[in-house]
N, C-alpha and C positions, 0 to 999 in steps of 0.2 A: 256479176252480182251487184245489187244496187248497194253505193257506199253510204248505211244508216250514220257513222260516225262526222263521215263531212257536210252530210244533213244536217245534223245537231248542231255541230261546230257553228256552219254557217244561219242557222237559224237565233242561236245565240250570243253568236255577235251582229246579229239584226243585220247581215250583208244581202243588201235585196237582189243586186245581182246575183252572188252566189246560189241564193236562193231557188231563183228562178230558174238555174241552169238546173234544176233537181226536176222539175215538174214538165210531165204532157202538157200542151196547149190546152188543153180542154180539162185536166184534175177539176176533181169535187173535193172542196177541204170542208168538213163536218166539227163541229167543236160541242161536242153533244151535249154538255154541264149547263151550255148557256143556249141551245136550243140554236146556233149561229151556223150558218151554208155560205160557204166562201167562193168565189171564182179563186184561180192562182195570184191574180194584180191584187184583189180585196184582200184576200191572206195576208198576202207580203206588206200590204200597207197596216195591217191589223197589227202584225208581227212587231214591223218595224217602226210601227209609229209606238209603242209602247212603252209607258217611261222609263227610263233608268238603264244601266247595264247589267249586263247576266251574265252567269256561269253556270256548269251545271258538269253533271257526268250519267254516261249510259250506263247504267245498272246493270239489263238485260237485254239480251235479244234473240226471236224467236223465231225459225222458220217454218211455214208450210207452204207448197206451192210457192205461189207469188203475192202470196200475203206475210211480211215482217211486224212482228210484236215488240215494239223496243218501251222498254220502260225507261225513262229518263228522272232524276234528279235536277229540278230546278231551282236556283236562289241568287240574289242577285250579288252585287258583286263583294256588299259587305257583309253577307251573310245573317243579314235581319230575319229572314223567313224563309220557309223552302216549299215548296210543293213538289208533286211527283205526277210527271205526264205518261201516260200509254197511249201510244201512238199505233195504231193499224194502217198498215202501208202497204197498197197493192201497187204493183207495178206493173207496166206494159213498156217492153221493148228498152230496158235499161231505164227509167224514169217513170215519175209517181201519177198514177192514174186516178188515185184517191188513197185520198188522207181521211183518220176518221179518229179524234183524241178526245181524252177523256183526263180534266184536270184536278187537282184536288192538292188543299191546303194542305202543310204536313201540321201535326198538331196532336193535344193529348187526346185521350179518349174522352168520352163526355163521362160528366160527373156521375152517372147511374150506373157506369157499366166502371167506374174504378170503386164505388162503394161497394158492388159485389165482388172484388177481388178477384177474378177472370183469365185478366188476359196478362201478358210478359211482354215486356220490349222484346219487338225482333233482334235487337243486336244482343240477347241475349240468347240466340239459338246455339246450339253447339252442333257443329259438322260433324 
């Protein structure tokens, strides 16, 4: 089974080797928010050229087939801002054949949808 954890790891601490031991020759990486199609090399330089240091933690993760849903927590390393990645990850023969995420700032609700009194922080679910 393909290790989503040492993916993450290695993608947030920007180790372009590591990186790359993750991916087929040929992966399609998709960053759909910004409209951006990656080869595996443009990725890893994308990745790794990106300011600052990161942290983060896997949330969730999903399987069907050979398609993995991981939902990750991203912030970097002082903890100014977070956003939160969903990642679609098919794999072929132990390694990613395509990549396809989906990013987004974490942040409040906009002002219209807290003046009608709606919605609940998630960390306010009860199990």
């Amino acid at each position: 089974m393909f290790d989503c954890v040492g993916f993450m790891q290695a993608v947030l601490k920007q180790d372009r080797a590591e990186i790359r031991s993750y991916f087929a020759d040929d992966a399609v990486i998709r960053w759909h928010c910004t409209n951006e199609r990656f080869t595996v090399e443009k990725y890893i330089l994308a990745n790794c050229a990106y300011p600052g240091k990161w942290d983060g933690e896997i949330e969730s993760v999903h399987q069907a087939d050979d398609l993995l849903v991981v939902v990750t927590k991203v912030y970097p390393e002082d903890r100014s801002a977070s956003f939160h990645c969903v990642s679609f990850i098919r794999c072929r023969e132990g390694k990613i054949a395509s990549l396809d995420e989906y990013w987004a700032d974490d942040g409040a609700p906009p002002e219209w949808r807290r003046e009608m009194k709606i919605g609940k922080p998630i960390s306010e679910e009860r199990t």
